[in-house]
BATIGU-706517 format. One record per residue (C-alpha): residue number from 1; residue in one letter; x, z, y. Coordinates in steps of 0.25 Angstrom, whole numbers, padded with zeros to 4 digits. Layout:
<rs>
{r NUM; a; {X; Z; Y}},
...
</rs>
This chain:
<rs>
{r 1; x; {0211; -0313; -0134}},
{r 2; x; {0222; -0308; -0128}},
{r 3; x; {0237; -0302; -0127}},
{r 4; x; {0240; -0292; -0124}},
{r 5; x; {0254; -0282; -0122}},
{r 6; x; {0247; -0269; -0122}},
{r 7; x; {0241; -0260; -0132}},
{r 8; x; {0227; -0263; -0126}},
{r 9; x; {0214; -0269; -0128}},
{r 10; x; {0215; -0285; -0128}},
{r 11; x; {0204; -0294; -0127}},
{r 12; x; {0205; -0304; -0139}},
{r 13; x; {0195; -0310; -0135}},
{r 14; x; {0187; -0438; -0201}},
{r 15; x; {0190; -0444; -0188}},
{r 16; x; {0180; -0455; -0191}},
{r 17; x; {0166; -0456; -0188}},
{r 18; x; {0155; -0458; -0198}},
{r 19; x; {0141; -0460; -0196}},
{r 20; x; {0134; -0450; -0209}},
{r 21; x; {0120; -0447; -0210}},
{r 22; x; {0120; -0434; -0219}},
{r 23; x; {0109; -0422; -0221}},
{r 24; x; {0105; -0411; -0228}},
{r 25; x; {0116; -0407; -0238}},
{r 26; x; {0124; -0419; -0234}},
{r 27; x; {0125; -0414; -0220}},
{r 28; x; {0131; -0404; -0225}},
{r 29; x; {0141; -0409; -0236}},
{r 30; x; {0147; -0419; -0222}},
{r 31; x; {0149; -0407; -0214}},
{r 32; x; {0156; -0398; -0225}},
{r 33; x; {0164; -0413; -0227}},
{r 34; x; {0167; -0412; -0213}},
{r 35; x; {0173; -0397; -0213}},
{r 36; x; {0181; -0400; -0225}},
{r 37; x; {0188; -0411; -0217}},
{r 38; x; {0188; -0401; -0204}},
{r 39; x; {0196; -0390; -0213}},
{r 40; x; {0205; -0402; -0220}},
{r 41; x; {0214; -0403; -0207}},
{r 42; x; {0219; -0391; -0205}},
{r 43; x; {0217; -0378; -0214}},
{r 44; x; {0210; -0366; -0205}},
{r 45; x; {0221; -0356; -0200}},
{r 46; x; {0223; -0343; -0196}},
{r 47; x; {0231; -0337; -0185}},
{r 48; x; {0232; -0324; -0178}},
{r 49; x; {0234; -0322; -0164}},
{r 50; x; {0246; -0311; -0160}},
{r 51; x; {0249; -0306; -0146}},
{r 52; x; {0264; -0312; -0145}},
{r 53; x; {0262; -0301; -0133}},
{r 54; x; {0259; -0288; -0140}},
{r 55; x; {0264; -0276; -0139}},
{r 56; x; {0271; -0272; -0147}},
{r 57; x; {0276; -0285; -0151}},
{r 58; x; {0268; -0289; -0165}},
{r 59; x; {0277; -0295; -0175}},
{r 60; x; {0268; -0305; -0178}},
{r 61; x; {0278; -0312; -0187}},
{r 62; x; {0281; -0299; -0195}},
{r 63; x; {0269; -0306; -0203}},
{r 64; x; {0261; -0298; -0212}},
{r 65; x; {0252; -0309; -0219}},
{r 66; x; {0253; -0322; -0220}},
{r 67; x; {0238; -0324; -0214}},
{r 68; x; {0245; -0318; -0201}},
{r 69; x; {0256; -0325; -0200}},
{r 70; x; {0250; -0336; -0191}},
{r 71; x; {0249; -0331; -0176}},
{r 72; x; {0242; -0336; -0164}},
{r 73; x; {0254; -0329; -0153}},
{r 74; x; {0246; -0326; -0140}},
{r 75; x; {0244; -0327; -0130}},
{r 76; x; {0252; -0336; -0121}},
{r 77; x; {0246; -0336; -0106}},
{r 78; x; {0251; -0339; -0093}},
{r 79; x; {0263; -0332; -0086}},
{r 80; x; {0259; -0323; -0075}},
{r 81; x; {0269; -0327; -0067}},
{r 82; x; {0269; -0340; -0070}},
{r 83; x; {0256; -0349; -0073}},
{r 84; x; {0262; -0361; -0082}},
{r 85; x; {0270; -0351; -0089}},
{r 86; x; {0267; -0347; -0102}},
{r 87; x; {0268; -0333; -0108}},
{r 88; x; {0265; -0323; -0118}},
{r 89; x; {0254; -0315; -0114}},
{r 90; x; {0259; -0316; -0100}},
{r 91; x; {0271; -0308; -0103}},
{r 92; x; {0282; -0317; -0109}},
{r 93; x; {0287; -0330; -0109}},
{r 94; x; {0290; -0341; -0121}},
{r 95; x; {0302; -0335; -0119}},
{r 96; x; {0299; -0321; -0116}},
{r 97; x; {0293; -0320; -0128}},
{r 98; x; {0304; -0325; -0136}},
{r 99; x; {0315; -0318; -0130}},
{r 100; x; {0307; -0303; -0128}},
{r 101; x; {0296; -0305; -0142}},
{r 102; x; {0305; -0313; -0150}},
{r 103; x; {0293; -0321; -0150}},
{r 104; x; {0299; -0336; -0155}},
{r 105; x; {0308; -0328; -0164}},
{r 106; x; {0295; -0319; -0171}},
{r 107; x; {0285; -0335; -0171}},
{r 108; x; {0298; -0338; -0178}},
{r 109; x; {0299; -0328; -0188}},
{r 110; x; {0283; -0330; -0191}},
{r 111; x; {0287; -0344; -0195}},
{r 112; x; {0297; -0342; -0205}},
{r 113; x; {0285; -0336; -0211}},
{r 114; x; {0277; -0346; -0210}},
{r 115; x; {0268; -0341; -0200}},
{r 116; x; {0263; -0349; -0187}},
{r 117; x; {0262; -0348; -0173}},
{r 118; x; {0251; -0353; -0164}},
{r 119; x; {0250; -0350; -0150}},
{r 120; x; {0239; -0344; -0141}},
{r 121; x; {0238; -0348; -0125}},
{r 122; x; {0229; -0339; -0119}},
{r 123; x; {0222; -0326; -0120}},
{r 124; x; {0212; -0317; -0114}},
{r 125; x; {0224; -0307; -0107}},
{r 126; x; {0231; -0318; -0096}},
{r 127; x; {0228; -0332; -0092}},
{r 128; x; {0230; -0343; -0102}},
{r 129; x; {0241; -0353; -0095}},
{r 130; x; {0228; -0364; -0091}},
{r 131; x; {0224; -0353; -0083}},
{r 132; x; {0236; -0351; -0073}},
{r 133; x; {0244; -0366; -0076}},
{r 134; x; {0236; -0375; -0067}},
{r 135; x; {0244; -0388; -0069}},
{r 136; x; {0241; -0393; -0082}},
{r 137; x; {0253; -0400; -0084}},
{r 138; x; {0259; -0386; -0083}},
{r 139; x; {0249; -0381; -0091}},
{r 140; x; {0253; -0390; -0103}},
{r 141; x; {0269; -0386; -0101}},
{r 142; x; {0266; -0372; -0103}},
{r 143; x; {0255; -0375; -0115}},
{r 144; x; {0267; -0384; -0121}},
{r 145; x; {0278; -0376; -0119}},
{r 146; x; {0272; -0364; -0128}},
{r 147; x; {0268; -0374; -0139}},
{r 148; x; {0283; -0379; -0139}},
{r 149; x; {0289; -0367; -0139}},
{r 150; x; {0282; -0362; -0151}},
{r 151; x; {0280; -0375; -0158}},
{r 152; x; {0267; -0372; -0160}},
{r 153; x; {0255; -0381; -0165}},
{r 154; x; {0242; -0372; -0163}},
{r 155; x; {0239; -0366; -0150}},
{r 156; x; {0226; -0358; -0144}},
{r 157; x; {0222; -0357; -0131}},
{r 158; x; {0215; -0343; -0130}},
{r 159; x; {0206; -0343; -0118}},
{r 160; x; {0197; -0332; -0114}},
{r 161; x; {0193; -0324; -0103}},
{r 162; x; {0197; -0330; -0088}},
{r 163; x; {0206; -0341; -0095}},
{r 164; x; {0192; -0345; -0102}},
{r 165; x; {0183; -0345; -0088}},
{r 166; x; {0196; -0355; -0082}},
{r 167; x; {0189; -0368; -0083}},
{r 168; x; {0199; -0375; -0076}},
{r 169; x; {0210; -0368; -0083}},
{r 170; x; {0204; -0374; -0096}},
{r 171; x; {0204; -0387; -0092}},
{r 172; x; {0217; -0386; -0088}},
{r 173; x; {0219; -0378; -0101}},
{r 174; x; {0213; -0389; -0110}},
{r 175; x; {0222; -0401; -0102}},
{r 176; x; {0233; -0393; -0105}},
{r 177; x; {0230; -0391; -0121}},
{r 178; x; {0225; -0406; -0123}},
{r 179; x; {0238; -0411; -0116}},
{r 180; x; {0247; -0401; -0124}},
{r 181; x; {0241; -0405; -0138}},
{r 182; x; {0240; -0418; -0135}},
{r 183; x; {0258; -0420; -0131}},
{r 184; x; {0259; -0410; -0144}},
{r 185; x; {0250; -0420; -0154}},
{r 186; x; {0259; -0432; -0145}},
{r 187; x; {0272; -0426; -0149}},
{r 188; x; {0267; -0423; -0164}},
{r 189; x; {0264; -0409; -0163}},
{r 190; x; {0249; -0408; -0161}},
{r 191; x; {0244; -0395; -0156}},
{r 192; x; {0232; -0387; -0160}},
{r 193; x; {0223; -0381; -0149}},
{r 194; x; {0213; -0369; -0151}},
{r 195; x; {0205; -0361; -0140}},
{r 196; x; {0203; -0348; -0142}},
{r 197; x; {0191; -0344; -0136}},
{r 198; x; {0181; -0333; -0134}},
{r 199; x; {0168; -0331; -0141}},
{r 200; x; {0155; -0325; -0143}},
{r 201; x; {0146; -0326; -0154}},
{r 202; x; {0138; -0337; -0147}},
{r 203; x; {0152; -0345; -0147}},
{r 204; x; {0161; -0350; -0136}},
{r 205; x; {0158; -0346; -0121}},
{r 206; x; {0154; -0357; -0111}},
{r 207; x; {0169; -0357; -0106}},
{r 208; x; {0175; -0356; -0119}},
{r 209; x; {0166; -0371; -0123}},
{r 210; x; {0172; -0374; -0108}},
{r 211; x; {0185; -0372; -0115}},
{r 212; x; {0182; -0380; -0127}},
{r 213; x; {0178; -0392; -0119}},
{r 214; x; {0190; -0392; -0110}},
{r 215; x; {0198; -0393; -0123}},
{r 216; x; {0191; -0405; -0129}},
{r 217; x; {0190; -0411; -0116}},
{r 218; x; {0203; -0411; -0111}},
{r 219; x; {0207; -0417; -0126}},
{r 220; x; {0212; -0405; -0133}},
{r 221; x; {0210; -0406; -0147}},
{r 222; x; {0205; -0392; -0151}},
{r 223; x; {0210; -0387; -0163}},
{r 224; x; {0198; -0379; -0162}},
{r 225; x; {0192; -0365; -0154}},
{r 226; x; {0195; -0352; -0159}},
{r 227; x; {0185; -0341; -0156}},
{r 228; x; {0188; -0328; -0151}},
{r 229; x; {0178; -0321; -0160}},
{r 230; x; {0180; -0307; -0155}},
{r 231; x; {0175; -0298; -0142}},
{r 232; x; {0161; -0304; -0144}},
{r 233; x; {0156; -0289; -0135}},
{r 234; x; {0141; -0293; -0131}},
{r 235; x; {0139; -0306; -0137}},
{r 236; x; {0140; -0301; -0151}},
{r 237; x; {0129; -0294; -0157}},
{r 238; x; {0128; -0280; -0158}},
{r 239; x; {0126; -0280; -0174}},
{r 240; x; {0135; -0293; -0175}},
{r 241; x; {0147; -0291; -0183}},
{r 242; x; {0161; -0297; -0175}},
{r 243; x; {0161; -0306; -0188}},
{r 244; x; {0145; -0312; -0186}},
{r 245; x; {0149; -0312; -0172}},
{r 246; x; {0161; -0319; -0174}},
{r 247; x; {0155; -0331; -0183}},
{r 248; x; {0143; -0332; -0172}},
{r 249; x; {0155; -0335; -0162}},
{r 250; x; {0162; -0346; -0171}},
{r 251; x; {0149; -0354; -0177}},
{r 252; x; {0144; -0355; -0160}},
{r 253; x; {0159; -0358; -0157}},
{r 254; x; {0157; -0370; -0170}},
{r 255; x; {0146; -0373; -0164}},
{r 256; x; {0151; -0375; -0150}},
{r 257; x; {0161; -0382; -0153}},
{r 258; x; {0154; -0391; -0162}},
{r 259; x; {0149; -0394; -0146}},
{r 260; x; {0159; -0395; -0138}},
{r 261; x; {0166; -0406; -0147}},
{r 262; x; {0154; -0414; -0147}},
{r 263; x; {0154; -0414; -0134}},
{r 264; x; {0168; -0418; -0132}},
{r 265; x; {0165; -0429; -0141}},
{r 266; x; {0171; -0425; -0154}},
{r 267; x; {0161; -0420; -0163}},
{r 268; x; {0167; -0413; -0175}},
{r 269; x; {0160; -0409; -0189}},
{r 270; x; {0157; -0393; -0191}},
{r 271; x; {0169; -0394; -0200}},
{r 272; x; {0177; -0395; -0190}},
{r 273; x; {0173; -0388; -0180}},
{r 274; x; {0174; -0376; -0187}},
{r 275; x; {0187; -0379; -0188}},
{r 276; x; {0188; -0380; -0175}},
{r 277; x; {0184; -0365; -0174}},
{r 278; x; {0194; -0352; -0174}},
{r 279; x; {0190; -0338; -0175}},
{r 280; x; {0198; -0326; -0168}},
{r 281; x; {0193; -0312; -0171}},
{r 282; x; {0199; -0300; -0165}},
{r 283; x; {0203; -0292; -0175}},
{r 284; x; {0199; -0278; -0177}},
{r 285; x; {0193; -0271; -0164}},
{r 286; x; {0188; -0280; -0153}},
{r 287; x; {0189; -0277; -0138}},
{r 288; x; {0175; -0276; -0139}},
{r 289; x; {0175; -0260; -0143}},
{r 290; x; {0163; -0263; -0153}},
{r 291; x; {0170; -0278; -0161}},
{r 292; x; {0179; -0274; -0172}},
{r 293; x; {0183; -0285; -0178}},
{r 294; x; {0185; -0280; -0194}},
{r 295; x; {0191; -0284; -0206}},
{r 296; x; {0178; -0288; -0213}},
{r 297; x; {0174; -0296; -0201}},
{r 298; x; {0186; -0302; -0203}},
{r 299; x; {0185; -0306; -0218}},
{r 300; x; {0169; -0311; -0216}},
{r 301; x; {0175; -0319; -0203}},
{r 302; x; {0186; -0325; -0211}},
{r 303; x; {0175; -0331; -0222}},
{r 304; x; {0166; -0335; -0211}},
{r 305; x; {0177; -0342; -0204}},
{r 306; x; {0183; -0349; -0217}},
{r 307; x; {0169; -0355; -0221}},
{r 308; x; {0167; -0361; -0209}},
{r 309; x; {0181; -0367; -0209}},
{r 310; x; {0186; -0362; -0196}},
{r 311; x; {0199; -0368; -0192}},
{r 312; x; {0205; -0355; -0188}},
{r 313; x; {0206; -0341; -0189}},
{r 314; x; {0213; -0330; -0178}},
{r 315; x; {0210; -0316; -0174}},
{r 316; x; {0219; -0307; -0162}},
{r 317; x; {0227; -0302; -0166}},
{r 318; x; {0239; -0302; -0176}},
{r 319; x; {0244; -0291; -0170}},
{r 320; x; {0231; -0283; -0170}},
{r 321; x; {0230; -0285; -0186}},
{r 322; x; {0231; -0270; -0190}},
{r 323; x; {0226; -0257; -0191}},
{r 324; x; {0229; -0249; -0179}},
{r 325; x; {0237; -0238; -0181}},
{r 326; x; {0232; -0222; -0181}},
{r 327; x; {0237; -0220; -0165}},
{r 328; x; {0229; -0231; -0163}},
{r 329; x; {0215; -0222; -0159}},
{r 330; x; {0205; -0231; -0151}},
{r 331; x; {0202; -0241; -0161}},
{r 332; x; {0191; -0248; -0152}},
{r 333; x; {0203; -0251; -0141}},
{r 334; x; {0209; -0265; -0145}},
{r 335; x; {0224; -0264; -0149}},
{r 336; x; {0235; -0274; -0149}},
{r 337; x; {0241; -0271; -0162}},
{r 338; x; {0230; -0265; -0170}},
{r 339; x; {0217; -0270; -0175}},
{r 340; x; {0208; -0258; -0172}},
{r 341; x; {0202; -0257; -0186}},
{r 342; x; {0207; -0252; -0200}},
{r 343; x; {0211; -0264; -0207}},
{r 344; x; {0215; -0257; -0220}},
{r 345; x; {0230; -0265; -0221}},
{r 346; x; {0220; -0280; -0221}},
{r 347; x; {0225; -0290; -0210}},
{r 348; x; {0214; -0296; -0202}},
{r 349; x; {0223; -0306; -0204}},
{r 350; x; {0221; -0307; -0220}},
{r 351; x; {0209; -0307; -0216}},
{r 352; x; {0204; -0318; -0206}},
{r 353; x; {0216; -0327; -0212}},
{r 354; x; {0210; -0328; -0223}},
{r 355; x; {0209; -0343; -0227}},
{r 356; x; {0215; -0347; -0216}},
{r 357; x; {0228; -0354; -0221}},
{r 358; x; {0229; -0366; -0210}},
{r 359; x; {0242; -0368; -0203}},
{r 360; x; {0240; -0364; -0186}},
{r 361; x; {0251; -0374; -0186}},
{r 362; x; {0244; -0386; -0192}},
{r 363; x; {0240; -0390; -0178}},
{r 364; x; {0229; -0402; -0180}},
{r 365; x; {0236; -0415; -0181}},
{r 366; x; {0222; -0423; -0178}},
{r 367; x; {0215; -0424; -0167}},
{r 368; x; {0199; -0418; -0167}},
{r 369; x; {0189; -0431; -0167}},
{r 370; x; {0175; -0432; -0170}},
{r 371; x; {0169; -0429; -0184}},
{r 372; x; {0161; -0436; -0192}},
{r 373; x; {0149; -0430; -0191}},
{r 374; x; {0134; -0433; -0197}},
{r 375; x; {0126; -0438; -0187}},
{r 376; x; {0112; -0437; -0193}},
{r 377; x; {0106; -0423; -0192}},
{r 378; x; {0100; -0418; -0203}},
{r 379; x; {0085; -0421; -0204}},
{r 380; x; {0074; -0410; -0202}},
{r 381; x; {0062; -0413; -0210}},
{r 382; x; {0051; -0403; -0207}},
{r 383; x; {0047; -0400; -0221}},
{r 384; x; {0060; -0395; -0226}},
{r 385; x; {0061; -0387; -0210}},
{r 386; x; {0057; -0373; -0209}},
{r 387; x; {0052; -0377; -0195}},
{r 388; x; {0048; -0388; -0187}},
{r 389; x; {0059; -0398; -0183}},
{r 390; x; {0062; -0397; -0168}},
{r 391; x; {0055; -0407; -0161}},
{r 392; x; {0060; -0411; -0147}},
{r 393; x; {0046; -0412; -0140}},
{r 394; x; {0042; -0398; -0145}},
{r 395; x; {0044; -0386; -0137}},
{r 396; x; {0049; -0372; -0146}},
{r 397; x; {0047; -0357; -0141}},
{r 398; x; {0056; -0347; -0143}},
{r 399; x; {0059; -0344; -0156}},
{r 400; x; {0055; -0357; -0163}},
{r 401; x; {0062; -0363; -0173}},
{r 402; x; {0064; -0378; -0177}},
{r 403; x; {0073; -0385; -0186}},
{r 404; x; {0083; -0396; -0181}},
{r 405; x; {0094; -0404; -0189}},
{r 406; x; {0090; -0394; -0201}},
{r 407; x; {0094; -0382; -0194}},
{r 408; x; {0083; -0372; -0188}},
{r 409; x; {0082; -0368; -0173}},
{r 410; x; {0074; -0357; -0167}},
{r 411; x; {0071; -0357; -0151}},
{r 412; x; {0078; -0348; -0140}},
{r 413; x; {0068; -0351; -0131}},
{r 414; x; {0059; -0363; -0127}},
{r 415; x; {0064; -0376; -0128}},
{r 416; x; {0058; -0389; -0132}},
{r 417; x; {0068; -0402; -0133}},
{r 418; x; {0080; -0395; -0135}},
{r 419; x; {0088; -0399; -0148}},
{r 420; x; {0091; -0388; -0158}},
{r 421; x; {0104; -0393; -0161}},
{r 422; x; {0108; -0396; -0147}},
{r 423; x; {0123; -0392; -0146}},
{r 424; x; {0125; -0382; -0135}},
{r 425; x; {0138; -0374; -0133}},
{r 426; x; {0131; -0362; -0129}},
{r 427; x; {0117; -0355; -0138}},
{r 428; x; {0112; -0354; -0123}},
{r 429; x; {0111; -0369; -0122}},
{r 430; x; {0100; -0370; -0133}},
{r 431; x; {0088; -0365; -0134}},
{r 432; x; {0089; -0367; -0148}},
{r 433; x; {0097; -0357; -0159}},
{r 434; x; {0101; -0360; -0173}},
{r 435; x; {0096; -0353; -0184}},
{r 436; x; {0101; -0361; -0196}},
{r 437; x; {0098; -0371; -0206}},
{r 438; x; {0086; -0376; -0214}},
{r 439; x; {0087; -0371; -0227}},
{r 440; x; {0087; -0380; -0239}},
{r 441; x; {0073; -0379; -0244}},
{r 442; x; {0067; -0374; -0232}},
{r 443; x; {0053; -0377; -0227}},
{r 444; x; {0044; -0376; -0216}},
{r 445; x; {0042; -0362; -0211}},
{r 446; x; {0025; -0359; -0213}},
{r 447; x; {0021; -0354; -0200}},
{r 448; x; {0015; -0339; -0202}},
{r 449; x; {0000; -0342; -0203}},
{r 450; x; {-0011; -0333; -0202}},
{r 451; x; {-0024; -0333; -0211}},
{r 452; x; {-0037; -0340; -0207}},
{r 453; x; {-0046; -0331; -0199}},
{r 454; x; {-0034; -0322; -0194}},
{r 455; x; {-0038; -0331; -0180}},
{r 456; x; {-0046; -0342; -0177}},
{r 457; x; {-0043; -0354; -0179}},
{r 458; x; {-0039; -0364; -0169}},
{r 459; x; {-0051; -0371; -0163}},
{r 460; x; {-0049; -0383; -0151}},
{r 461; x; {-0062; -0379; -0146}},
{r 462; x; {-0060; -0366; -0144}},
{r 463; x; {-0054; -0359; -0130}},
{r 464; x; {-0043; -0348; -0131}},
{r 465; x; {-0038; -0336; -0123}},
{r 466; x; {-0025; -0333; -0120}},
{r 467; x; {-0020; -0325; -0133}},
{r 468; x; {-0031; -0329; -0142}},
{r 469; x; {-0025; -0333; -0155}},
{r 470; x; {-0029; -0343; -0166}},
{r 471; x; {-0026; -0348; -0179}},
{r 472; x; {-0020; -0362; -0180}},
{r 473; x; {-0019; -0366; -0197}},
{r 474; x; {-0014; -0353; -0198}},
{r 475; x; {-0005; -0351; -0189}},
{r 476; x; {-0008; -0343; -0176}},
{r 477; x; {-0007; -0346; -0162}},
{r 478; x; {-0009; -0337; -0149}},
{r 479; x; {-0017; -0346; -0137}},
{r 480; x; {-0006; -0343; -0125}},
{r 481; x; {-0015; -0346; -0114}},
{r 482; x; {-0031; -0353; -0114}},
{r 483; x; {-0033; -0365; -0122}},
{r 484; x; {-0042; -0372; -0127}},
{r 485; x; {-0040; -0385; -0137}},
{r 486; x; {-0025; -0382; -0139}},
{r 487; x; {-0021; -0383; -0152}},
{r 488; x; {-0011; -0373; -0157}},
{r 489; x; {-0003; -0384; -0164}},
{r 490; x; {0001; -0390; -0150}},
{r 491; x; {0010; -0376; -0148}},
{r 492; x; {0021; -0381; -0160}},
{r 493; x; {0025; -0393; -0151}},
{r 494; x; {0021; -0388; -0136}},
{r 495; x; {0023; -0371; -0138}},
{r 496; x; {0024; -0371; -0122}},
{r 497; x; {0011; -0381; -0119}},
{r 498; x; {0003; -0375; -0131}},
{r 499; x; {-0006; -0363; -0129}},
{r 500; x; {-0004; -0358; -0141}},
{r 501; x; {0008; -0351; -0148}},
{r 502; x; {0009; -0349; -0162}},
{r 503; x; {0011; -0334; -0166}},
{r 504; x; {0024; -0330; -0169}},
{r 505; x; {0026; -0328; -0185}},
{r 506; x; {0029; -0313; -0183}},
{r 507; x; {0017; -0312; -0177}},
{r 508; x; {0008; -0319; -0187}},
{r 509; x; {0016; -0311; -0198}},
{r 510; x; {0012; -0298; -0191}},
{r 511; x; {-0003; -0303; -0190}},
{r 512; x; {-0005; -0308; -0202}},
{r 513; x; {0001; -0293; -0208}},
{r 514; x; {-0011; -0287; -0200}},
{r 515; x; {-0021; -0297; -0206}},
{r 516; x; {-0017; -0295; -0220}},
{r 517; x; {-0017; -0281; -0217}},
{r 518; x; {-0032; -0281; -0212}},
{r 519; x; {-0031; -0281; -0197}},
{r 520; x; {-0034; -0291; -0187}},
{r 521; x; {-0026; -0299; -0181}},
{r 522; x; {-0021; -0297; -0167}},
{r 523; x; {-0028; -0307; -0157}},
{r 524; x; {-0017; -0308; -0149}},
{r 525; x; {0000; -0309; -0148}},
{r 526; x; {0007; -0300; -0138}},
{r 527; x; {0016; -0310; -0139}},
</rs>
């Protein structure tokens, strides 16, 4: 996200630990325990982000609902002039803003209303003060000084494009932050802290984990990672709706965080960490000519996002929450005081607020320590598994599929010893993908078979061509190169050692078609 002074396009980018054994429906009912004590500490909110910079000056306390009358003001960067300094958008000081925006004056006015104030460092458009400030000491001053100024209890540190890339400007980023929240807690004003980060449907970027990390390492209690769901360009599907493509984005960025804090040594329940996730959408038209962010998107987004029980809700901007006027003629260009599609008097707002009734003030009071969690994985028992149980000696081509903790996995490539559930940050990092739950009731798949006679049966005695096909209890197997005395069976455990592949079940479909039909069946796969 960004801000921006011109009519142009932006680019918006408990405590305890008990040892329980539970599966099956139990599983269940301890994690749906879990997430209700996740959402009991602190009611999911809403807050829209507003350019404090735009032109011409939004009146975001002129407030037209009260699901709009809690802001996010952005974006304060680094002076250009001076590198600890901070300032809105580059442009204005603290008191720059106040004396030429009126800026404390409007915060105030939005207060009588009882509407709240958080504040974004950062942005896409200049650098985010970690960036420039190199003395950290520094670096916590200016950080302080804003928080003071406004009395603020939530901030968010939107870091994107060459801000996000910095490594040593977010650990210096993330020492900052832990230091700041922790003199704030120690004087009895505890701070929240949110990243704002980019995403694409497969989740967080390598650097935006980097981020993530730095945070927990350096101490900083994470009031959780909001999600940039917006500007996906290539990575989203060409079918995929900016709502599908936006629940992709957060389950992978649950799921990685569900990673990063057990790695830091603080593993939390999936309660939790789903409240620990914020979604951002850009309202309206993207920058990306061909995302249009719309009002139904909007209201499924809003469901989706309520049921998983996300701990926040945004979208850029406030002042971009309106149709754009008739002299407004090329829709497809992103505007700074219009949304870019006909929104029939409705408020985006309304709309992805929703539910969302939490205070941005109510910084967390606790700190985030490890869940209790079940520690004995479901069981698998082959009878009630629609396939085999992975087995770490046994090798799986591509596209095979096994089941593991209760949940089925089919293979991306070869692999053999790789744990299906093994947590990686990044889909690359496995060779395994999720395809879902075993069902209650399910049973093993039955292989396709073929009937007797379709091929020969498999003999030990018998010598076999590269090609030649066979017939092993019904199912078919194509020999991959000369054998003799290799028993098809073998292929299950050792597919890369065996000379014999089973035929793909499309295939047998197709043949046992032509042998119903009256043909013959082929004597070879092309395949």
């Amino acid at each position: 996200m960004s801000s921006t002074k011109r009519l142009s396009p932006i680019r918006v980018s408990l405590a305890a630990v008990v040892a329980i054994a539970l599966v099956g429906a139990g599983w269940v009912g301890f994690d749906r325990w879990q997430s209700a004590q996740a959402s009991e500490t602190q009611s999911p909110w809403f807050a829209a982000y507003t350019d404090v910079t735009a032109t011409p000056t939004f009146a975001f306390e002129d407030v037209k609902s009260h699901r709009g009358r809690n802001v996010m003001l952005s974006f304060v960067v680094a002076d250009h002039d001076a590198a600890c300094s901070p300032s809105w958008g580059s442009y204005y000081s603290m008191q720059g803003a106040s004396d030429q925006l009126d800026l404390d004056r409007r915060i105030a006015r939005l207060q009588q209303q009882q509407g709240e104030v958080g504040v974004s460092f950062g942005g896409l458009a200049n650098d985010e003060l970690a960036t420039t400030c190199t003395d950290t000491d520094d670096l916590v001053d200016a950080y302080a000084s804003v928080v003071r100024r406004y009395d603020v209890s939530t901030v968010d540190y939107d870091v994107e494009g060459d801000d996000l890339t910095n490594h040593a400007a977010g650990q210096r980023r993330a020492e900052a932050v832990a230091t700041l929240q922790r003199e704030r807690r120690d004087a009895g004003h505890p701070l929240a802290v949110w990243l704002t980060l980019p995403v694409a449907p497969a989740g967080l970027t390598s650097d935006g984990t980097t981020a993530v990390a730095q945070f927990l390492k350096a101490g900083v209690d994470l009031a959780g990672v909001n999600a940039m769901t917006m500007d996906y360009g290539d990575a989203k599907g060409a079918s995929q709706s900016m709502y599908g493509a936006s629940v992709q984005a957060l389950q992978q960025v649950h799921r990685q965080l569900g990673v990063l804090y057990t790695r830091a040594g603080t593993p939390l329940s999936d309660g939790t960490l789903w409240h620990k996730v914020g979604a951002t959408p850009m309202i309206g038209q993207n920058d990306v000519q061909d995302e249009v962010f719309s009002m139904a998107d909007a209201r499924k987004l809003n469901a989706w996002t309520r049921q998983q029980g996300l701990g926040r809700m945004s979208m850029w901007s406030l002042n971009r929450d309106t149709t754009c006027g008739s002299n407004y003629v090329n829709l497809s260009t992103v505007s700074n005081s219009c949304s870019g599609v006909d929104q029939h008097g409705v408020l985006f707002a309304d709309v992805l607020g929703k539910g969302y009734s939490g205070r941005v003030l109510a910084a967390a009071s606790g700190v985030t320590t490890a869940e209790p969690s079940a520690t004995v994985q479901p069981t698998d028992d082959p009878s009630t598994s629609p396939y085999p149980v992975w087995n770490a000696d046994a090798s799986y081509l591509e596209g095979t599929k096994t089941v593991w903790h209760r949940n089925v996995y089919q293979a991306k490539w070869w692999t053999s010893g790789d744990l299906p559930d093994d947590p990686v940050l990044s889909a690359y990092e496995t060779p395994w993908q999720l395809v879902g739950p075993v069902l209650p009731g399910e049973k093993p798949v039955k292989p396709v078979t073929l009937p007797a006679g379709t091929y020969d049966a498999w003999s030990g005695t018998t010598t076999y061509d590269t090609g030649a096909r066979v017939l092993f209890h019904g199912t078919p197997y194509q020999a991959k190169w000369w054998n003799t005395g290799d028993s098809p069976q073998a292929s299950t455990s050792d597919p890369d050692g065996s000379p014999w592949v089973r035929l793909k079940d499309a295939e047998v479909r197709r043949i046992l078609q032509d042998v119903q039909a009256g043909g013959a069946a082929p004597a070879a796969d092309a395949d």
